[in-house]
C-alpha positions in Angstrom: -23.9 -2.2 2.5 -20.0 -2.5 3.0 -18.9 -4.7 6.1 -17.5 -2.2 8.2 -13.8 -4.1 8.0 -13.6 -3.7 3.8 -14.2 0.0 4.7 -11.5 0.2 7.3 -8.9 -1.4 4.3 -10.2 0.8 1.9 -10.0 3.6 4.3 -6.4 3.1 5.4 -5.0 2.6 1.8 -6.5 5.9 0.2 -6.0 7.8 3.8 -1.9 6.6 3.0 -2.2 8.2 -0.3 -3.7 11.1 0.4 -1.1 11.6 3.4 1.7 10.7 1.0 0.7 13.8 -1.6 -0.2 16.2 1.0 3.5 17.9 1.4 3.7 18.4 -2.1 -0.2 19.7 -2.3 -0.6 16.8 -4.8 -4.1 15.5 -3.4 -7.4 16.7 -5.5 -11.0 15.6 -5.2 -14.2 16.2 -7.1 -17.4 14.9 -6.7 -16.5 11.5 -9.4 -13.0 10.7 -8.1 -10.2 11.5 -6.5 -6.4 11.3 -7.5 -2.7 11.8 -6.3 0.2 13.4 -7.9 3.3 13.7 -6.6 6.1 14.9 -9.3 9.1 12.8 -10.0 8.0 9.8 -8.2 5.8 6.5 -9.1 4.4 6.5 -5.6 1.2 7.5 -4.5 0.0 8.4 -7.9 -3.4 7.0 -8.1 -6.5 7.9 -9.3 -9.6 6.2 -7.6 -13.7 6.7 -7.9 -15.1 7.5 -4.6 -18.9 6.2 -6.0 -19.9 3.4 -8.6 -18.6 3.9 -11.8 -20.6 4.3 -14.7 -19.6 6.0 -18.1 -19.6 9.1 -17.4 -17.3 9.2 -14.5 -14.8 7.1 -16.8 -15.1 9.7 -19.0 -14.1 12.3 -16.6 -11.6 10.2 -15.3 -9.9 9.8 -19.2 -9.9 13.6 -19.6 -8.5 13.9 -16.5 -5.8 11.6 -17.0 -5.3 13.2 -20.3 -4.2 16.5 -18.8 -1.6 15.0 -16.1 1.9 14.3 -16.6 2.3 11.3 -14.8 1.5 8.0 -15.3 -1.3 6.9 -12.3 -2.8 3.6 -11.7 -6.3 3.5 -11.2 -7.4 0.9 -8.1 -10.8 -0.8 -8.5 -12.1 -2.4 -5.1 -14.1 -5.5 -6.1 -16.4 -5.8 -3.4 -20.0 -6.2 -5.0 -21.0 -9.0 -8.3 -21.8 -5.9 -10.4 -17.9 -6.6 -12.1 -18.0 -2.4 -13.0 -14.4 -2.9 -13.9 -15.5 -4.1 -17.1 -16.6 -0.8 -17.8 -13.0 0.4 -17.2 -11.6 -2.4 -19.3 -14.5 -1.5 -22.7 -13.2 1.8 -22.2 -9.5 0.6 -22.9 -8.2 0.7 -19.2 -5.4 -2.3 -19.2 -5.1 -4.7 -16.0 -1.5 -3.8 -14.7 -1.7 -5.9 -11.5 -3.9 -7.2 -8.9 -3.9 -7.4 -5.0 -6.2 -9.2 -2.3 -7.3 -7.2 0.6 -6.9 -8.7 3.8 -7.3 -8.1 8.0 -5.9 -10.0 10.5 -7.3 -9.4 13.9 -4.5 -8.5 16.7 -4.8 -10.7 19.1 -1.2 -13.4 19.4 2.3 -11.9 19.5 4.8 -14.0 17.5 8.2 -15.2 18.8 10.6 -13.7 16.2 14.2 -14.9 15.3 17.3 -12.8 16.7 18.4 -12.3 13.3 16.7 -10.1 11.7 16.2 -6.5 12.8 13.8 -3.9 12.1 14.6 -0.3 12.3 11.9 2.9 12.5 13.6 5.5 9.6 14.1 8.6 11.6 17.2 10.6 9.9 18.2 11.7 6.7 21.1 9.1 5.9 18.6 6.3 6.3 15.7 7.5 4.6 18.1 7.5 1.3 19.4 4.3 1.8 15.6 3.4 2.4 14.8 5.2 -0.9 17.5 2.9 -2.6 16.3 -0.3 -1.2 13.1 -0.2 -2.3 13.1 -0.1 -6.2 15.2 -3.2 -5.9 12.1 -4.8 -3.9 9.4 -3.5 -6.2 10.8 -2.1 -9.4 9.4 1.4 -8.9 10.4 4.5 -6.8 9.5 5.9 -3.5 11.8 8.9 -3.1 13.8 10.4 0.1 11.3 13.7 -0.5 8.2 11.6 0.8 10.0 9.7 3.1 11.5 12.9 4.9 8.1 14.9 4.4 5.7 12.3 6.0 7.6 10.4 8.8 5.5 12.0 11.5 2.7 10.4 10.3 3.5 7.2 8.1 6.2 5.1 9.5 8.8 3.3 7.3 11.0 0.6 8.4 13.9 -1.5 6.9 15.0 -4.6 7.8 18.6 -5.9 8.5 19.8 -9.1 8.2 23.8 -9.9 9.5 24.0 -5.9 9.4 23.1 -5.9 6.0 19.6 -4.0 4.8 17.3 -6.3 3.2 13.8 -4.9 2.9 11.3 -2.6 3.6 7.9 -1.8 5.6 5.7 1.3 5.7 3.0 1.0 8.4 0.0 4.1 8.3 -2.9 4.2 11.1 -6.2 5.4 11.1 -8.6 5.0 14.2 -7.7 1.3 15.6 -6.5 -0.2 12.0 -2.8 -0.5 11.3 -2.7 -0.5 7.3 1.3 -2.9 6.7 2.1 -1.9 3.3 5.3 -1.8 1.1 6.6 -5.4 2.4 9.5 -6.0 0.3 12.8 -8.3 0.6 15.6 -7.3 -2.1 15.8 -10.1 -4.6 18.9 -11.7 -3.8 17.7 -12.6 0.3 13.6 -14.1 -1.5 12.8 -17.3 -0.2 14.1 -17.5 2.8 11.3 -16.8 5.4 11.8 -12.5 5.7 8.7 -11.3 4.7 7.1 -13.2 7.5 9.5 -12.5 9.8 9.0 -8.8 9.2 5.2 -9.3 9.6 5.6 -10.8 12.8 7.7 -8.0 14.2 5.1 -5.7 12.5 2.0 -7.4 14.5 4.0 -7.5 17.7 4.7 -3.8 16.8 1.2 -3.7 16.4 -0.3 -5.2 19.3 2.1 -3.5 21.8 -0.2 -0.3 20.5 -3.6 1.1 19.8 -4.9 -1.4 16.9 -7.3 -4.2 16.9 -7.3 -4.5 13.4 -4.5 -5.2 10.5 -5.1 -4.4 6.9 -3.0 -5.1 4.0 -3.1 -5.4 -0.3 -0.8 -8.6 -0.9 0.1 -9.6 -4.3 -0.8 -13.1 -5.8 3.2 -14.2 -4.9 3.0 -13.0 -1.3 -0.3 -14.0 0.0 0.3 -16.9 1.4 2.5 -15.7 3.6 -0.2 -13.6 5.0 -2.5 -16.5 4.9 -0.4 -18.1 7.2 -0.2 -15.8 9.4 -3.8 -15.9 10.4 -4.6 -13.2 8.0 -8.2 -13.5 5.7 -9.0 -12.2 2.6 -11.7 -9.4 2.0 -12.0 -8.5 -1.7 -10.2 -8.0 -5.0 -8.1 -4.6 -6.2 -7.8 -4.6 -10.0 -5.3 -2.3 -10.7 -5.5 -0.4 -14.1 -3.5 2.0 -16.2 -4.6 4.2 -19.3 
């Protein structure tokens, strides 16, 4: 049985996508898997098995892909010994990236420096310059159409530092879980203590509202700046591509 907490992650992250491609009716499910489309973007675009893979899901899954004209990366949670993703990788699925899950309990707001701000997207002028910041962060796109389509429900945040913008946040709820996602500093302003600064206004954020729970996918560079934060770690996401 899943501990209810590695649900809630899960939860939260597919709920994003599937909120993300809903404008652009971009969300399709069958009973194997389901996967995200949005044209003439990188983001959501993810295809991901909603029961335990065997071969001939993957199967589908490959014909599937076939037929789409997107690239989508295909998330594997890792949260049994069974190691099913090397199913994915005999059936010549590459590993593009990983992520650990991890959930922080809100309980401590953080005393955050005057000099960095945060500021909730809520026009049109800065949901572009949003849209330019954050391929510099990550090295793929979210476009202005998503941002400006799904701002009621998924909130997106830059950062400024001296008046200057310097990274990004997305934060998504479902029930009591606040899902931080898309934490990004622009290369030029790395290693200089941002991201946790922008995690610490996110929690106080956070706390100040309806969650008891934080969830989050951190790559291998940025976890310990979770980890520090009194964030644990839940499970493995192998990220693939066909």
């Amino acid at each position: 049985m899943k501990d209810k907490h590695i649900t809630q992650n899960i939860n939260n992250l597919t709920s994003l996508w599937k909120t993300a491609s809903a404008p652009f009716d971009s969300h399709f499910k069958n009973s194997v898997f389901e996967y995200c489309e949005v044209k003439d973007s990188d983001w959501p675009n993810r295809l991901w098995f909603n029961q335990p893979i065997d071969q001939s899901s993957i199967v589908m899954a490959k014909k599937k892909l076939s037929t789409l004209s997107s690239p989508l990366t295909i998330p594997y949670f890792n949260i049994n010994t069974k190691n099913a993703y090397e199913l994915l990788e005999k059936n010549d699925f590459k590993l593009q990236f990983e992520q650990v899950a991890m959930l922080l309990k809100l309980e401590e707001t953080f005393k955050i420096s005057s000099n960095l701000t945060m500021v909730h997207i809520s026009n049109e002028a800065q949901a572009e310059l949003w849209a330019a910041l954050y391929p510099r962060a990550f090295g793929y796109r979210i476009p202005k159409k998503i941002i400006t389509s799904t701002w009621n429900d998924i909130h997106y945040f830059l950062a400024y530092y001296q008046n200057q913008p310097i990274g990004t946040a997305i934060t998504f709820q479902t029930q009591k879980t606040i899902g931080i996602h898309g934490v990004g500093i622009i290369p030029e302003m790395r290693k200089r203590g941002f991201a946790s600064e922008i995690m610490k206004h996110l929690i106080n954020i956070a706390i100040g509202g309806e969650s008891d729970f934080m969830t989050l996918q951190a790559s291998s560079m940025g976890k310990n700046v979770y980890l520090k934060l009194g964030f644990k770690e839940q499970f493995l996401i192998k990220n693939y591509a066909l």
